[in-house]
C-alpha positions in Angstrom: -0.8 -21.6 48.5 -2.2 -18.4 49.2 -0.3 -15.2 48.7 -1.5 -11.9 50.3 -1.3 -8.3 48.1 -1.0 -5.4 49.9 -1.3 -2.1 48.8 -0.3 1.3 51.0 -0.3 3.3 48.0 -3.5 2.8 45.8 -3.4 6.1 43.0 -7.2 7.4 43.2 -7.5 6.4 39.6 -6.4 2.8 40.3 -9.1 3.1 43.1 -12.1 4.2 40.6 -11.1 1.9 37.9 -10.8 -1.0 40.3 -14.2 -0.2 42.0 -16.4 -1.8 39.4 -14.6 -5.1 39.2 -14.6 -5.8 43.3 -18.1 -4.6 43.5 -19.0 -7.6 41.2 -16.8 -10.1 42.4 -18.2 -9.0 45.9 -21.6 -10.0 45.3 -21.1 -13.2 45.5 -18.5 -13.5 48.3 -20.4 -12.7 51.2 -21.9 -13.9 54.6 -25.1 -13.0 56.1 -25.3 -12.9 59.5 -28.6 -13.9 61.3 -30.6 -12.1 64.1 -34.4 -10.5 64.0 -34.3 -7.1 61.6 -32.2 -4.6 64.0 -32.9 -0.7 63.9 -30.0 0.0 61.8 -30.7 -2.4 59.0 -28.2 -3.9 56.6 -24.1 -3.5 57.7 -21.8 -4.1 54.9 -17.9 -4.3 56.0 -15.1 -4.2 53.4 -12.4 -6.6 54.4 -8.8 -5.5 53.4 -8.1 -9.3 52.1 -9.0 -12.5 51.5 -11.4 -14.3 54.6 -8.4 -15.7 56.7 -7.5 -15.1 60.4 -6.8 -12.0 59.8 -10.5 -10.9 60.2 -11.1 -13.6 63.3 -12.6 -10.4 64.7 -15.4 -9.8 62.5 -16.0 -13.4 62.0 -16.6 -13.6 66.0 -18.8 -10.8 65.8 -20.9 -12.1 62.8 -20.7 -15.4 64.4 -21.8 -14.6 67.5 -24.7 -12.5 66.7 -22.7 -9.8 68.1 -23.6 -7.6 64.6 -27.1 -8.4 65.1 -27.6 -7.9 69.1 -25.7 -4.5 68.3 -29.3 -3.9 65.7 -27.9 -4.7 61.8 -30.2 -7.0 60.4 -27.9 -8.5 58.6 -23.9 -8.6 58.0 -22.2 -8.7 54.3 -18.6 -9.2 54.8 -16.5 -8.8 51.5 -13.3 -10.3 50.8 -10.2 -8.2 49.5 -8.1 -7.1 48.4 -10.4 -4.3 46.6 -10.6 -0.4 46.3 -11.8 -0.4 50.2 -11.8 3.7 50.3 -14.0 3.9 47.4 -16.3 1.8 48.1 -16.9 3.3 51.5 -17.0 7.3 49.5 -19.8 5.4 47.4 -21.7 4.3 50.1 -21.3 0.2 48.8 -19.9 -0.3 51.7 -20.7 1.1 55.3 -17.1 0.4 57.0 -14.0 -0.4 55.7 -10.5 -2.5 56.9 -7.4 -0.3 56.0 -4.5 1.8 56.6 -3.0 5.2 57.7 -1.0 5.5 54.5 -3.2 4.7 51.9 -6.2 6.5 53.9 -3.9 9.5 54.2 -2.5 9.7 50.7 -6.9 9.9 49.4 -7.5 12.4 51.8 -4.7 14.6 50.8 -4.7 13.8 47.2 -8.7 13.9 46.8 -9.5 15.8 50.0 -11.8 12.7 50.3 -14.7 12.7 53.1 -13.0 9.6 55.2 -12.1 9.2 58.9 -10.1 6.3 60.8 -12.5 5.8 63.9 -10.2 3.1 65.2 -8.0 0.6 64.2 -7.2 -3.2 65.3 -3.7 -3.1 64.8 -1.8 -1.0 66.9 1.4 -2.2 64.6 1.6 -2.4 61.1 2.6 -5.9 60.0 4.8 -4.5 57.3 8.1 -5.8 57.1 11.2 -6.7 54.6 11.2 -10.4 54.6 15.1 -12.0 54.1 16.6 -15.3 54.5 18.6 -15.8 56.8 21.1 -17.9 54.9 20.7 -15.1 51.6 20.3 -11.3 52.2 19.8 -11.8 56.1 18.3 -8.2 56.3 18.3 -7.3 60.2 19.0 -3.7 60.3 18.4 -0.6 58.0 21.5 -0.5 57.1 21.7 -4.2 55.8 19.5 -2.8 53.0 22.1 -0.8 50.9 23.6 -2.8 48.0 20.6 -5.4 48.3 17.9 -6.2 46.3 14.6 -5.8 47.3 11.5 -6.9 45.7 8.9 -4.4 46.1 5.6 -4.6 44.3 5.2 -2.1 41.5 2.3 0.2 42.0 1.6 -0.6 45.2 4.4 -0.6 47.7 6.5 1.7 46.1 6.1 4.6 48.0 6.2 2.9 51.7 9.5 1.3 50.3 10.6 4.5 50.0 9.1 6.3 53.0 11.3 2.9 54.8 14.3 4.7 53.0 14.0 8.4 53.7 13.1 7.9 57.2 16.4 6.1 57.7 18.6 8.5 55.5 19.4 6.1 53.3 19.9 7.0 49.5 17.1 5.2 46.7 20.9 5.0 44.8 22.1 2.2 47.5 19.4 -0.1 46.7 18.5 -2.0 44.3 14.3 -1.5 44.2 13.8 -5.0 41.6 9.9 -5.1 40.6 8.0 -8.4 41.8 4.5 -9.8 42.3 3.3 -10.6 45.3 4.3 -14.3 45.8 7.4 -14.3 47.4 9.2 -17.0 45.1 11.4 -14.2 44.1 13.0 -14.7 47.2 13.1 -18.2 47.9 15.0 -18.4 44.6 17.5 -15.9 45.4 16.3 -13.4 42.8 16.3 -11.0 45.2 18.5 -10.2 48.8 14.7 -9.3 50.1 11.4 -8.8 49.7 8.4 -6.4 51.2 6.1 -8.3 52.9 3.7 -9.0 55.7 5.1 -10.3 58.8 2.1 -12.2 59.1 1.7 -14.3 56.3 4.8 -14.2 53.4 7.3 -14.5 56.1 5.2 -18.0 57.7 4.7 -19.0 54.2 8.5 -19.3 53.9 9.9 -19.9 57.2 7.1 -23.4 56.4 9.2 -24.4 53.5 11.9 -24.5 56.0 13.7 -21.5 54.8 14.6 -19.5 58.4 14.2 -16.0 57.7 15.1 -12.5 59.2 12.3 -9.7 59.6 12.6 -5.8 58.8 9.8 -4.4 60.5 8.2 -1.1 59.4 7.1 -0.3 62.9 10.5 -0.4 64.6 12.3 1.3 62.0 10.9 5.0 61.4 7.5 3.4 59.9 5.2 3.1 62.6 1.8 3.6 61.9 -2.0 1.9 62.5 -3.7 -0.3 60.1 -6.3 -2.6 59.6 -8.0 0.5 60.4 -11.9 1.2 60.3 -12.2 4.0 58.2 -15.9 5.6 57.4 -17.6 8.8 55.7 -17.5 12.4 57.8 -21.1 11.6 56.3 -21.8 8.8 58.4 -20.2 10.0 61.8 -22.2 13.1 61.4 -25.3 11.7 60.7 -25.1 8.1 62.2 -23.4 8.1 65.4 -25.2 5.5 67.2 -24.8 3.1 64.2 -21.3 3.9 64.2 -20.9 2.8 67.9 -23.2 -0.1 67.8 -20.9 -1.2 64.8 -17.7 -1.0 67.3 -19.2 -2.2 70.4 -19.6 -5.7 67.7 -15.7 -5.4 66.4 -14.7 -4.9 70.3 -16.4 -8.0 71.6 -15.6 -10.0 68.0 -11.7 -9.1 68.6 -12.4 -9.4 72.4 -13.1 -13.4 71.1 -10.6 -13.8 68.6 -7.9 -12.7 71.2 -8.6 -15.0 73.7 -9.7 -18.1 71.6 -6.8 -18.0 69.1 -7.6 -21.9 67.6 -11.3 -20.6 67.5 -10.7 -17.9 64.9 -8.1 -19.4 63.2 -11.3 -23.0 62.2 -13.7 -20.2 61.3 -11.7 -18.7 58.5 -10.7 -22.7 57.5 -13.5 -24.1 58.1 -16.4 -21.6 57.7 -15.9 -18.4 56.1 -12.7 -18.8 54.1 -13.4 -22.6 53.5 -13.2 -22.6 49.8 -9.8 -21.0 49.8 -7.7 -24.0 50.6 -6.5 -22.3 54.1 -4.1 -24.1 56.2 -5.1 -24.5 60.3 -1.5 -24.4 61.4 -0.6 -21.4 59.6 -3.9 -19.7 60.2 -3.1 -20.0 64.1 0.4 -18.7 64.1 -0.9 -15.5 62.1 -3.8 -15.3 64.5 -1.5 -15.9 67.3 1.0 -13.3 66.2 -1.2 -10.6 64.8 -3.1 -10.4 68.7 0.3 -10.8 70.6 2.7 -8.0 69.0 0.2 -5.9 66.3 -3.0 -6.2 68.6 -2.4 -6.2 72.7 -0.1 -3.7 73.2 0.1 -1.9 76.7 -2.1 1.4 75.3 -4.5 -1.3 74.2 -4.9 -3.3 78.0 -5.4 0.1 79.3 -7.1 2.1 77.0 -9.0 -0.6 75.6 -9.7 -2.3 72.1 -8.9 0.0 68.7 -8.5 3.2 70.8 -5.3 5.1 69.4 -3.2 7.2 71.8 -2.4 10.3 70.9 1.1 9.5 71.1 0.5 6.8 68.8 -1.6 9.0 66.5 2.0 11.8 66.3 3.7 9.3 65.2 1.5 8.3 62.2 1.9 11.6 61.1 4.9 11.4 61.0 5.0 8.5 58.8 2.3 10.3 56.8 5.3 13.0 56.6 7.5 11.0 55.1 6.2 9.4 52.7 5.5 12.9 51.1 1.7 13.4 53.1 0.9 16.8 54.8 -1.7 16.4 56.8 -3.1 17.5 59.8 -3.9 14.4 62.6 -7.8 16.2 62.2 -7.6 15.4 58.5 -7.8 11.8 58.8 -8.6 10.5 62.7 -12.1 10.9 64.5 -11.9 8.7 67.6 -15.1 10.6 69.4 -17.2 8.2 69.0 -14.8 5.4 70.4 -14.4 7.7 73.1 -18.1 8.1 73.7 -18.5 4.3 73.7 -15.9 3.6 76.0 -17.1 6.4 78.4 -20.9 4.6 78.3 -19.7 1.4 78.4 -16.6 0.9 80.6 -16.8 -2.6 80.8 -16.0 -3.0 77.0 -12.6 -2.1 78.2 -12.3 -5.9 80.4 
């Protein structure tokens, strides 16, 4: 079974030292898409994780030809997890898959050149996973005198951003270090465990364990992610490849949202097929990342990756407190999303 790291909180020396090692396990985890030579040449996109339905989107688009009709002659996809800001500040990859947190916390550490120009989910999947028959963690307050796996370097300071935002003291809980497998909870080593909402807690609730979710997003934490993030280089001098790289992701994800079983074969089947993916699982996180962290209201009316502004106050607020001072400015650039939509209306179907 397949176990999912994520990291909001990569230290920018982590990042650098990591770079060298996912730049060669990347070369040979890649998928070229196929299409006549296009005007913007070869697209590279950093994945935030290993090829499973989580990136149904992007394998629609490549798929599809979408990548290719849009003018890239050809599409490299890297699997995760990996240093995805870095690579993009090096130019080893043109777009990457993120979040607000960690793309905040480079900015303002680093006062690195990187912009979200839109994101794919609206909610962040983060949550504290609990069993229902252990810690049973349903409210903010359930936390104090648990245990709670969180993984060290990584996680740490959303963890505590989930704290301070609710007023609760670090000195209630019990902050117990742990991987990223979540047998630590299964076995009752600990009351919970941070997780994502899409894949530790249906890895668990499969060994027929019934568990209770903590979500981030609906307690003080919400923010975007699986966010593209590129250079201020590239907006400047690339715009048109920038939106011919969206216009792709908004008909991929226009796919994978309405062809749930679709997406779910071509990260079993095709591009994650060596990884021992499970169909049934790979549709329930399809099925729940487009239903409640994709398709929200904003998103039918505004259309695909587009972040509202009251969307984007409350990431800085987030941002906030976890310990981030930025200004909204500092890390967003939707114009060219903007532009898209306003040239092409009827992405927004």
């Amino acid at each position: 079974m397949k176990y999912s790291p994520r990291s909001t909180r990569m230290r920018v020396a982590t990042v650098l030292a990591a770079a060298g090692l996912v730049l060669a396990a990347c070369g040979s985890d890649s998928d070229e898409g196929s299409g006549d030579s296009g005007d913007f040449g070869e697209l590279t996109v950093q994945l935030s994780w290993i090829k499973n339905a989580e990136f149904a989107g992007e394998f629609f688009a490549d798929s599809k030809g979408y990548y290719s009709d849009a003018g890239f002659s050809s599409v490299t996809l890297n699997a995760g997890p990996g240093a995805t800001e870095n690579l993009v500040l090096s130019g080893n990859a043109d777009f990457g898959l993120t979040n607000a947190v960690t793309v905040g916390q480079i900015v303002a550490e680093e006062d690195a050149p990187l912009k979200i120009i839109g994101t794919t989910y609206q909610k962040n999947p983060f949550t504290i996973l609990s069993l229902e028959s252990g810690g049973n963690i349903a409210t903010v307050d359930d936390l104090k005198g648990k245990r709670i796996g969180v993984q060290a370097g990584g996680n740490e300071v959303l963890f505590d951003a989930l704290l301070a935002a609710n007023d609760i003291d670090p000195s209630e809980v019990t902050k117990v270090p742990v991987e990223y497998d979540p047998a630590p909870l299964v076995n009752g080593e600990v009351d919970g465990f941070l997780a994502y909402v899409t894949n530790e807690s249906i890895i668990v609730e499969a060994q027929g364990l019934p568990v209770t979710n903590l979500l981030f997003a609906d307690n003080g934490l919400p923010f975007v992610a699986e966010s593209i993030v590129t250079t201020d280089e590239m907006i400047e001098n690339e715009p048109e490849k920038v939106k011919a790289f969206l216009e792709a992701e908004i008909l991929g994800w226009k796919d994978a949202c309405s062809d749930i079983e679709g997406g779910a074969a071509l990260a079993v089947d095709e591009y994650g097929k060596d990884l021992g993916l499970e169909l049934d699982k790979e549709i329930q996180q399809a099925t729940i990342q487009c239903e409640e962290l994709i398709l929200t209201d904003e998103v039918t009316a505004n259309g695909l990756f587009t972040i509202s502004d009251d969307l984007i106050d409350q990431n800085m607020a987030t941002l906030a407190a976890a310990g981030i001072e930025l200004e909204a400015d500092d890390i967003f650039d939707l114009s060219l999303l903007t532009e898209l939509y306003k040239d092409k209306p009827e992405l927004k179907d």
